[in-house]
N, CA, C and O of each residue as an XYZ file, in Angstrom:
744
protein
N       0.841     -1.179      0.000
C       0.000      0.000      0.000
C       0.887      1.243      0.000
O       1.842      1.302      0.774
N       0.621      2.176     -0.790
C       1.432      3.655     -0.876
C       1.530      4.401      0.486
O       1.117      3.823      1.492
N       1.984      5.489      0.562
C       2.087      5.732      2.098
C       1.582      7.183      1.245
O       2.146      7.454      0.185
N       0.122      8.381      1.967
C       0.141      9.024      1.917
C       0.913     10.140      2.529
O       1.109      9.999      3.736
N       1.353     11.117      2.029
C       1.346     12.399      2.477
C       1.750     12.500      4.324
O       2.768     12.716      4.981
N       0.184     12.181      4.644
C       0.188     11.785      6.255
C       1.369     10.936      6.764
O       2.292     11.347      7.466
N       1.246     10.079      6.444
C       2.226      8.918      6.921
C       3.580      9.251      6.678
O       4.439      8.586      7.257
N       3.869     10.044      6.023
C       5.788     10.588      5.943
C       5.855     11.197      6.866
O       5.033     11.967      7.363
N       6.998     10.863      7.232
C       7.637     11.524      8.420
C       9.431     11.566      8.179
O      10.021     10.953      7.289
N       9.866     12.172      8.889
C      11.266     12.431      8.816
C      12.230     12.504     10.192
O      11.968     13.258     11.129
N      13.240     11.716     10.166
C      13.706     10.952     11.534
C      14.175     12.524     12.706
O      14.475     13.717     12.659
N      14.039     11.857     13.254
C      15.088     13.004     14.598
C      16.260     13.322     14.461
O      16.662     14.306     15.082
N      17.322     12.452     13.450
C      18.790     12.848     13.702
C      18.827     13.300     12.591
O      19.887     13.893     12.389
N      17.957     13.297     11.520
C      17.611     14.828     10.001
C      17.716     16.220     10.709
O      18.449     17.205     10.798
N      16.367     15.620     11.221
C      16.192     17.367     12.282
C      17.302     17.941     13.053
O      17.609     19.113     12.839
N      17.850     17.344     13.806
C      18.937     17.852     14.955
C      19.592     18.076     14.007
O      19.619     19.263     13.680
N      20.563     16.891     12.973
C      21.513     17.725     11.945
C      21.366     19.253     10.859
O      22.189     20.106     10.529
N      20.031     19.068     10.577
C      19.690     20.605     10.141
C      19.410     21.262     10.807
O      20.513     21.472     11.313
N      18.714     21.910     11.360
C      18.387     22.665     12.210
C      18.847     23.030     13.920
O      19.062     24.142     14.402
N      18.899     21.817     14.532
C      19.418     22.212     15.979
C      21.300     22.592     15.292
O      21.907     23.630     15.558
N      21.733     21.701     14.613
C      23.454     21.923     14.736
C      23.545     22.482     13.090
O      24.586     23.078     12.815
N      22.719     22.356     12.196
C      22.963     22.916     11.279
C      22.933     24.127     10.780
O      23.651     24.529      9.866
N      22.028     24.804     11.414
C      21.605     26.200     11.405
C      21.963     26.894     12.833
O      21.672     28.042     13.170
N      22.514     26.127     13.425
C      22.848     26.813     14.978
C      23.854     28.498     14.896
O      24.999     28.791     14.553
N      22.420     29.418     15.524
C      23.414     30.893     15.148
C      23.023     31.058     13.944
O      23.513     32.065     13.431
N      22.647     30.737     13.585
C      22.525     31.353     11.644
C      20.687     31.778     11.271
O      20.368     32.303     10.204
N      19.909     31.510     12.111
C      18.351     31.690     11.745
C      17.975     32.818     13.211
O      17.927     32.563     14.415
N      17.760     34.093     12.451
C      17.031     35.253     13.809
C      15.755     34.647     14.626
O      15.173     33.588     14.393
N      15.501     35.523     15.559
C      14.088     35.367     16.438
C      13.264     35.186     15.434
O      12.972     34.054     15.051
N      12.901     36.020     15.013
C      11.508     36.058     13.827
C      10.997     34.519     13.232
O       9.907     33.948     13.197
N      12.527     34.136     12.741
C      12.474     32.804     11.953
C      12.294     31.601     12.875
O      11.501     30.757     12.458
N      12.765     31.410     13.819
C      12.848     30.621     14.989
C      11.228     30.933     15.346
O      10.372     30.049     15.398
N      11.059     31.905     15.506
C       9.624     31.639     16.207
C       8.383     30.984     14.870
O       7.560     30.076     14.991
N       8.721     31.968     13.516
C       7.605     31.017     11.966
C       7.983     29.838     12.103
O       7.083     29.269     11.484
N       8.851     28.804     12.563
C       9.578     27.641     12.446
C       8.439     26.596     13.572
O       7.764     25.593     13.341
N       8.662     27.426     14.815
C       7.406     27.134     15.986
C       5.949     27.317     15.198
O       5.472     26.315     14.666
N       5.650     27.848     15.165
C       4.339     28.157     14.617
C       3.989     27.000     12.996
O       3.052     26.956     12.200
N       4.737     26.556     13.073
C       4.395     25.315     11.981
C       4.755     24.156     12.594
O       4.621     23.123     11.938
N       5.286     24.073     13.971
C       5.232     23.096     14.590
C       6.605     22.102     14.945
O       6.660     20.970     15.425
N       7.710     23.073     14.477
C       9.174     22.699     14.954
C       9.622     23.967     16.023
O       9.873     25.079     15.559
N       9.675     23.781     17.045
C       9.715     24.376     17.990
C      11.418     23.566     18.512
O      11.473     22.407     18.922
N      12.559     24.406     18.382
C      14.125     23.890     18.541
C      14.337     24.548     19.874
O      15.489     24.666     20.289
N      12.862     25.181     20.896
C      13.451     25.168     22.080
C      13.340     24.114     22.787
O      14.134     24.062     23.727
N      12.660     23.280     22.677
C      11.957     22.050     23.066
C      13.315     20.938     22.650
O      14.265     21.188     21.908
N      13.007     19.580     23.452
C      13.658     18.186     23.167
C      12.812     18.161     21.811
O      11.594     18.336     21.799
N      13.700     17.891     20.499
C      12.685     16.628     19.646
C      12.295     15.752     19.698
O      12.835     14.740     20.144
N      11.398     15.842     19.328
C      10.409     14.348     19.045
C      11.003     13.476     18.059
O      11.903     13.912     17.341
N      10.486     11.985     17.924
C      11.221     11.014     17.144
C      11.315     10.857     15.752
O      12.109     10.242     15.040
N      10.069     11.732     15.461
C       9.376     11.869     13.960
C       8.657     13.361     13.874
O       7.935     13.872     14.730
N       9.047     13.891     12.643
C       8.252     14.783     12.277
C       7.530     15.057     11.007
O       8.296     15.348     10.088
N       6.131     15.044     10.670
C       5.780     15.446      9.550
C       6.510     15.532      8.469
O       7.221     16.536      8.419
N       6.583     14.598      7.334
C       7.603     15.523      5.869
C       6.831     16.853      5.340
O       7.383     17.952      5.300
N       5.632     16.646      4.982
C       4.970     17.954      5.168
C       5.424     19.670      6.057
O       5.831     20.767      5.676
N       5.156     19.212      7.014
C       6.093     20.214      8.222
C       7.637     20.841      7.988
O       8.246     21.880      7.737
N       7.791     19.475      8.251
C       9.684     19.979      7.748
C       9.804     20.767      6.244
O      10.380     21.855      6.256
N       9.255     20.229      4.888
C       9.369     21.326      4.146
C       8.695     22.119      3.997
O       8.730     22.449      2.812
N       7.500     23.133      4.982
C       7.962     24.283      5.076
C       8.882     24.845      6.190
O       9.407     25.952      6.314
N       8.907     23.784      6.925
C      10.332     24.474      7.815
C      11.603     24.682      6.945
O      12.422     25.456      7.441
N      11.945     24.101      5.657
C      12.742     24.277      4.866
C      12.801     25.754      4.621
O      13.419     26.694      5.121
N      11.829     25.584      3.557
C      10.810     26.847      3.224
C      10.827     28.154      4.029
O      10.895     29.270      3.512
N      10.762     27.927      5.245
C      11.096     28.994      6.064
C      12.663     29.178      6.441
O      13.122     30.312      6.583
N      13.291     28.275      6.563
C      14.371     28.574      6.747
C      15.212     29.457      5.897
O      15.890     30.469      6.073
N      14.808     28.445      4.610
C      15.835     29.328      2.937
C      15.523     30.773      2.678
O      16.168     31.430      1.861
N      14.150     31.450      3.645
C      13.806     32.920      3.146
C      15.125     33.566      4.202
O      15.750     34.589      3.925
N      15.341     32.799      5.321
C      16.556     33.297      6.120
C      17.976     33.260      5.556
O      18.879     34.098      5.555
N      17.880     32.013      5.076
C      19.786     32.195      4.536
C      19.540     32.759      3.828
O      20.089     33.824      4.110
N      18.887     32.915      2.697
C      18.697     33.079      0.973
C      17.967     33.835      0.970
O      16.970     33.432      0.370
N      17.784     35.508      1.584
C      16.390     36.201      1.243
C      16.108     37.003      0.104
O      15.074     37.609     -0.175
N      17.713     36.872     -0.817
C      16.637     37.467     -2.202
C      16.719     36.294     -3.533
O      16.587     36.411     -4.751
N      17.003     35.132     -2.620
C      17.095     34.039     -3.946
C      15.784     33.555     -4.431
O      14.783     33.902     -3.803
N      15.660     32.769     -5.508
C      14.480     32.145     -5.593
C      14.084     30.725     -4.837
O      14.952     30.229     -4.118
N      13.057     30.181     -4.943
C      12.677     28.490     -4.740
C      13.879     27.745     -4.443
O      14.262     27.290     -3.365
N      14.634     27.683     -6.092
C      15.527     26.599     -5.926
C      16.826     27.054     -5.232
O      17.795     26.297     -5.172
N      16.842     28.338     -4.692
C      18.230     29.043     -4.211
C      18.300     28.979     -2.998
O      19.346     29.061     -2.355
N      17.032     28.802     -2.484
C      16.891     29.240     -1.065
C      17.026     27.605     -0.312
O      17.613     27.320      0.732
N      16.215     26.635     -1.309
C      16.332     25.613     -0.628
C      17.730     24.881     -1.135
O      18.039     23.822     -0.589
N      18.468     25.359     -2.038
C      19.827     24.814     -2.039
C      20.645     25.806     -1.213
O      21.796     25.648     -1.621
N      20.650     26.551     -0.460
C      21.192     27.323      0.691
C      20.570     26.622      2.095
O      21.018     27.070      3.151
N      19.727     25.722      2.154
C      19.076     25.070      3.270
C      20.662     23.329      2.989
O      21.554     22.878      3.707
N      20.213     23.048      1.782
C      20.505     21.509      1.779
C      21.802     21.826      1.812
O      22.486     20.804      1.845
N      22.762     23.332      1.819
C      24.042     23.261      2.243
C      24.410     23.082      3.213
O      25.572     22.761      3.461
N      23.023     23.329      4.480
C      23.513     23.421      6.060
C      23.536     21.546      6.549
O      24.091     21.148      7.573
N      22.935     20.791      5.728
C      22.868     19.479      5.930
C      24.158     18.945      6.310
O      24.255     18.688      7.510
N      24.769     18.804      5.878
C      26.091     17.773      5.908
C      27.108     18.807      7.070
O      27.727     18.220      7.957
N      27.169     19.886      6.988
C      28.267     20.363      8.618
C      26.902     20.481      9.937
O      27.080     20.528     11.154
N      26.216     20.494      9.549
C      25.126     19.677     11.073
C      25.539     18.492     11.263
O      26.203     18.124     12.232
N      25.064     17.619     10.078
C      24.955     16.413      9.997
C      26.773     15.812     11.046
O      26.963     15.063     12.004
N      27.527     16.497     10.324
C      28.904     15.974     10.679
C      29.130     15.885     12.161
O      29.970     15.176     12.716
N      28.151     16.814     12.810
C      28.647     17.034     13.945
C      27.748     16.035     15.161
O      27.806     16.288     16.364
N      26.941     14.894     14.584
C      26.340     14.016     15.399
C      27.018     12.713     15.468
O      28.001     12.672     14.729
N      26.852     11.933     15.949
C      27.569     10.839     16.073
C      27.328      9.457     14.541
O      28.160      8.663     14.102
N      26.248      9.627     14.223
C      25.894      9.063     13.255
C      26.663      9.693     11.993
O      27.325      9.182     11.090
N      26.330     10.916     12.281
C      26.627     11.437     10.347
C      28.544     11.508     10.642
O      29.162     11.470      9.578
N      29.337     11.591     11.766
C      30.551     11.644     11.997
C      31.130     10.310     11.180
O      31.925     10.353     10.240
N      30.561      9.162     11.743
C      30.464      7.970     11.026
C      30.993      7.686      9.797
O      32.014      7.315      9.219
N      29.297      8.183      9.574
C      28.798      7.916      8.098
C      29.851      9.076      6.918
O      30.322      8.727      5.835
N      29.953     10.181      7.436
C      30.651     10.761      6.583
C      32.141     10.662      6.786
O      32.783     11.422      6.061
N      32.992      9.736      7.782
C      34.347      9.593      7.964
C      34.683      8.222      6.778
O      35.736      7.844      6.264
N      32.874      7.604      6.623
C      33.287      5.829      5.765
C      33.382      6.338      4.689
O      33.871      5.603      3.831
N      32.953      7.860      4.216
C      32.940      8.130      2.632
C      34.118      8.710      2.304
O      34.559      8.654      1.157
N      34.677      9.264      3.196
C      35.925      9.822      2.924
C      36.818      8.584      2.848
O      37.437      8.581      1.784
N      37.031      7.755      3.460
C      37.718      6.280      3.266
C      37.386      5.633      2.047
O      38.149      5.232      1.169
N      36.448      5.597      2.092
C      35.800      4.657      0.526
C      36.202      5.195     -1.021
O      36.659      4.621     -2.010
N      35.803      6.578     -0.736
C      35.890      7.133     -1.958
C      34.554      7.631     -2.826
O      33.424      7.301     -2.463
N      34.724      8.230     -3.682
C      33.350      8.592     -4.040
C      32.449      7.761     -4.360
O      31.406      7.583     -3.731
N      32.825      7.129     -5.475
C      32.161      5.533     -6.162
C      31.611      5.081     -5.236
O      30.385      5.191     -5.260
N      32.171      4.461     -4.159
C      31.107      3.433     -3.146
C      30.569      4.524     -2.186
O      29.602      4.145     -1.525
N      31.034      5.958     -1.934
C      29.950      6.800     -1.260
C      28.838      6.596     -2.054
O      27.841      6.255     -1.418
N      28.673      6.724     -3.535
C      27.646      6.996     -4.547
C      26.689      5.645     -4.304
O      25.467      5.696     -4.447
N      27.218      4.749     -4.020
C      26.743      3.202     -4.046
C      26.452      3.289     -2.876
O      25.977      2.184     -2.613
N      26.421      4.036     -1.780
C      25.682      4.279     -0.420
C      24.625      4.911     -0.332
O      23.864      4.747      0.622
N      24.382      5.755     -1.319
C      23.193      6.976     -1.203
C      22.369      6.160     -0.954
O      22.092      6.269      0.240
N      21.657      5.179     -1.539
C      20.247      4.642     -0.963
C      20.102      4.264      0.848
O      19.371      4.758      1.706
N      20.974      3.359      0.909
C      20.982      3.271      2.739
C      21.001      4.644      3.012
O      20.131      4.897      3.846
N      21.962      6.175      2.474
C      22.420      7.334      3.432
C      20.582      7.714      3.339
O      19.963      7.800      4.400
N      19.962      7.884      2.200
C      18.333      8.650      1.856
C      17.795      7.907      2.734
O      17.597      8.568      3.754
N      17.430      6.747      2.842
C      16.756      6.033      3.663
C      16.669      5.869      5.062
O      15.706      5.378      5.651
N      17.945      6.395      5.692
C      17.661      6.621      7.318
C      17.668      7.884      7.387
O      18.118      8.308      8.451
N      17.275      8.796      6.512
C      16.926      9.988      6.880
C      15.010     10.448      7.404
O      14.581     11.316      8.165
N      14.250      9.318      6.505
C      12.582      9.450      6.416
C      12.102      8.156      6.548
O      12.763      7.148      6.800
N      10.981      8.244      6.374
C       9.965      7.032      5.919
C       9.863      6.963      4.456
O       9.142      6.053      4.046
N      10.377      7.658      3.634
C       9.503      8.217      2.501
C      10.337      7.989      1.260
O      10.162      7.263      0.281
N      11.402      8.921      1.638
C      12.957      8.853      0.258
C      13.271      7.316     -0.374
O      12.844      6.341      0.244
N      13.740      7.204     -1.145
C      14.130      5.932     -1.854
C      15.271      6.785     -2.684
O      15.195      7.995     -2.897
N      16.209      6.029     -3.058
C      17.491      6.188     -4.018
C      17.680      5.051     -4.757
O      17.517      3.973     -4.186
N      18.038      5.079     -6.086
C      18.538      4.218     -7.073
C      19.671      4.828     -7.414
O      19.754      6.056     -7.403
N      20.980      3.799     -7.860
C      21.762      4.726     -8.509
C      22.289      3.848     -9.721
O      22.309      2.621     -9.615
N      22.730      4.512    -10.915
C      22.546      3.847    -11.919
C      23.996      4.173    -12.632
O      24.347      5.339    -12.814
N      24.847      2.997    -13.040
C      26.373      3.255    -13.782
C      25.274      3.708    -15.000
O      24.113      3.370    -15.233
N      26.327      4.742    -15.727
C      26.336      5.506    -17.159
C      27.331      5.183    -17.611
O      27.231      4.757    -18.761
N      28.674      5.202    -17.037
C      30.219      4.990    -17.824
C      31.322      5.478    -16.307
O      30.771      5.744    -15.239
N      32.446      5.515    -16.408
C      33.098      5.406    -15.468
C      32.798      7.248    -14.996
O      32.596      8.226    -15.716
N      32.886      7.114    -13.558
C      32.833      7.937    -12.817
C      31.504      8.945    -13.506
O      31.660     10.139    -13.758
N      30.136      8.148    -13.748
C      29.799      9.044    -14.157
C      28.078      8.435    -14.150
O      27.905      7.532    -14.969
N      26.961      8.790    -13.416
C      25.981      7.680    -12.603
C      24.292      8.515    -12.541
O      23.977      9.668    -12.247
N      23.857      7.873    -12.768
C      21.997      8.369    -12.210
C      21.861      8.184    -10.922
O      21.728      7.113    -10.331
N      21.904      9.428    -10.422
C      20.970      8.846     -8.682
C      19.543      9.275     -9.130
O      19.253     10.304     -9.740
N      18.751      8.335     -8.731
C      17.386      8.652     -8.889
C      16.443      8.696     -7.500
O      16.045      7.716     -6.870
N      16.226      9.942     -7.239
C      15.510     10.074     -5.750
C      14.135      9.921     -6.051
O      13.823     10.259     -7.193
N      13.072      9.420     -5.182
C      11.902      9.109     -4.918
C      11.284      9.755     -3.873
O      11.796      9.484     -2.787
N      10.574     10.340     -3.843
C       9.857     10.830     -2.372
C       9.874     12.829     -1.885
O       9.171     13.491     -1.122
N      10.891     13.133     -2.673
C      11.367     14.247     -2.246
C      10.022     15.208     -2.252
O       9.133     15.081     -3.094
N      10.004     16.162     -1.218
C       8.757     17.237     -1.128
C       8.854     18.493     -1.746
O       7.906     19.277     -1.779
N      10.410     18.817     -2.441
C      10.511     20.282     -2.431
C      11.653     20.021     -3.886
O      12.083     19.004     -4.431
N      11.888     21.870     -4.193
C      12.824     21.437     -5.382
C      14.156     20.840     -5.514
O      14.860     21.239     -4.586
N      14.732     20.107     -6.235
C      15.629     19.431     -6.502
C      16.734     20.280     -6.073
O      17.704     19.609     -6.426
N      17.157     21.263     -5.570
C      18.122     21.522     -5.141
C      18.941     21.280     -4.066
O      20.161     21.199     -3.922
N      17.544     21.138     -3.006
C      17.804     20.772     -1.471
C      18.808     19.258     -1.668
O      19.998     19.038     -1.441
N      17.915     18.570     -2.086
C      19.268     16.838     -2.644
C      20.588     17.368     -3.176
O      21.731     17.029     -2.870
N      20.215     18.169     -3.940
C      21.619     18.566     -4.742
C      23.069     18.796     -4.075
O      24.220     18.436     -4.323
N      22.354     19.663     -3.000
C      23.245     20.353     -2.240
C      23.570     19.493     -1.608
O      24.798     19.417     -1.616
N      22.960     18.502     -0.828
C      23.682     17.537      0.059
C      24.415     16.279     -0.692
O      25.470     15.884     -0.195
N      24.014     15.761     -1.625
C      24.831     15.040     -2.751
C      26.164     15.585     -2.623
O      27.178     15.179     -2.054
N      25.834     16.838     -3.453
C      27.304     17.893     -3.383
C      28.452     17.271     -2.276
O      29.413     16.540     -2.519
N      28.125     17.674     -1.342
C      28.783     18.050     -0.204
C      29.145     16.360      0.406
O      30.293     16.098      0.765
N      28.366     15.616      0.448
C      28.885     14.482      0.627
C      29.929     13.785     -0.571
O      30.835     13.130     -0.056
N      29.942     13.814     -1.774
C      30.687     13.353     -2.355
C      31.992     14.152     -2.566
O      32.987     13.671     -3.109
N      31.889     15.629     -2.010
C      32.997     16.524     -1.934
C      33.870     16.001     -1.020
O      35.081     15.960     -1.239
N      33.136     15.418      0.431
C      34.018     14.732      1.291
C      34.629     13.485      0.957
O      35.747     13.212      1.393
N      33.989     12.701      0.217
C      34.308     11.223     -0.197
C      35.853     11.802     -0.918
O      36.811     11.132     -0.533
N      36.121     12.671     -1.665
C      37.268     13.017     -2.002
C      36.742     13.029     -3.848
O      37.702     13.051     -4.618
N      35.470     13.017     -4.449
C      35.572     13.464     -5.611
C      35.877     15.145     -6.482
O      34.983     15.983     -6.361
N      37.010     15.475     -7.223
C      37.217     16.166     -7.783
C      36.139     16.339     -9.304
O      35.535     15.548    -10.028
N      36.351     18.003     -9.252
C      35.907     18.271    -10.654
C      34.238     17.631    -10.887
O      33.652     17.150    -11.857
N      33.862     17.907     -9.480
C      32.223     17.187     -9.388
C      31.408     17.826    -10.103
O      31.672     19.013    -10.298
N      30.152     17.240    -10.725
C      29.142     17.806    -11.091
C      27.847     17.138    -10.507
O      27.702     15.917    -10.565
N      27.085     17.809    -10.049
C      25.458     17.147     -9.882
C      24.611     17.917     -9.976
O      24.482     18.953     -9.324
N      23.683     17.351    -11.103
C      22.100     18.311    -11.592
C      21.387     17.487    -11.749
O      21.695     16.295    -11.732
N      20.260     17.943    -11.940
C      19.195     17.886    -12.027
C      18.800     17.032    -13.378
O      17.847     17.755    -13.667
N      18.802     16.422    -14.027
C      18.220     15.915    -15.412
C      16.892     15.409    -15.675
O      16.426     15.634    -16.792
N      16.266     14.822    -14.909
C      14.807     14.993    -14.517
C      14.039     15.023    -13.635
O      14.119     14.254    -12.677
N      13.101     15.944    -13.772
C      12.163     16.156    -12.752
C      10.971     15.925    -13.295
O      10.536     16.337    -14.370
N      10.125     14.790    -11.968
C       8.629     14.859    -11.964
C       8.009     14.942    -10.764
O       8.010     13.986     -9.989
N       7.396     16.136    -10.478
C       7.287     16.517     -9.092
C       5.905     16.370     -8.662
O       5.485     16.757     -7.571
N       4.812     15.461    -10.088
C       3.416     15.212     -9.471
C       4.095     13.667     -9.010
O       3.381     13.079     -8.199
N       5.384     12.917     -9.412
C       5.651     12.003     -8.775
C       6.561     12.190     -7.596
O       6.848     11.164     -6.980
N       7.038     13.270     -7.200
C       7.571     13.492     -6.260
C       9.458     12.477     -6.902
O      10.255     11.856     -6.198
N       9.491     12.711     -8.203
C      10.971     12.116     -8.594
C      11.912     13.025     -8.867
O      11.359     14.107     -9.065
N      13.418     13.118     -9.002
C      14.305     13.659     -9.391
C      15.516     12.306     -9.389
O      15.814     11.454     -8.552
N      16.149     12.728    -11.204
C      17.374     12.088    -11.372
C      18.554     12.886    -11.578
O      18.552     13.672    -12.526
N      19.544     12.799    -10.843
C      20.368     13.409    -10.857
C      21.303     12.983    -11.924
O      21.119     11.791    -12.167
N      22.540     13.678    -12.891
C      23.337     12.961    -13.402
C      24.460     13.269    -12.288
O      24.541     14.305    -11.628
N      25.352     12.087    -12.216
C      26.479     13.319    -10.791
C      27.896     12.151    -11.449
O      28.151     10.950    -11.532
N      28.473     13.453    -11.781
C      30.111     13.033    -12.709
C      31.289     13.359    -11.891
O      30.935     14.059    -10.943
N      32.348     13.160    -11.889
C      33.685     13.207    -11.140
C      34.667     12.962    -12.503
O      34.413     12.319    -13.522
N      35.994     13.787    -12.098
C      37.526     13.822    -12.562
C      38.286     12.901    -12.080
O      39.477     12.859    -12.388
């Protein structure tokens, strides 16, 4: 059975890495309090799960803070930059992002599905050889524009140690909630 809308949710150590350590110091009163008022309240302990719904407009609200004269896709690729130095700083993503730097990009790339998948209920990843150093990630589930992935793709395979990176966008279907990335290395 499909999982509506309702039923997504997005884990606790997403949240703490964006927002409690990712944005820590970087989002004013104003924003902190629109953030509460949709129901992420970062004075409080988190909860175990939160709405995917919720969280992207907590995105949404956030990117008008980093990014206030960018557009859609600027603001939320100024959000999915704060992902990975939050992320780094929990015990999980310390981990997870010390095995990619060991591994290398290639088998970071061949991780994305496990890395998408303990982030929600919802995300799915495929990733697909094209030719050497050069691959389809295909995301499933995503709520918002393709940039927010982008940016954290980015940044994780920057650590894995790939040079001369590229990752975009090549298709989008957003009544399916899909994006394929092409993502190339030197």
């Amino acid at each position: 059975m499909a999982q509506t809308p309702n039923d997504t949710v997005v884990y606790k150590p997403t949240i703490e890495g964006l927002f409690v350590r990712g944005m820590k110091g970087l989002l004013p009163s104003d924003t902190l309090r629109e953030l509460q008022s949709v129901g992420l309240d970062l004075s409080r302990p988190l909860r175990d799960t939160y709405p995917a719904t919720m969280v992207a407009q907590a995105i949404e609200i956030a990117g008008k803070a980093l990014a206030p004269t960018g557009d859609l896709e600027q603001r939320w690729y100024a959000v999915g930059k704060r992902v990975v130095p939050g992320v780094r700083e929990t015990a999980l993503g310390t981990a997870v992002l010390a095995f990619a730097k060991l591994v290398g990009p290639q088998s970071a790339l061949q991780r994305m599905p496990s890395i998408v998948k303990s982030t929600s209920n919802y995300l799915e990843a495929v990733v697909k050889p094209v030719g050497a150093r050069c691959h389809d990630l295909e995301i499933t589930g995503s709520l918002g524009p393709a940039s927010y992935l982008q940016a954290v793709v980015e940044d994780i395979l920057l650590i894995a140690g790939a040079a001369n990176l590229s990752v975009r966008a090549t298709s989008v279907d957003a009544q399916h909630h899909r994006v394929v990335y092409r993502v190339t290395w030197g």
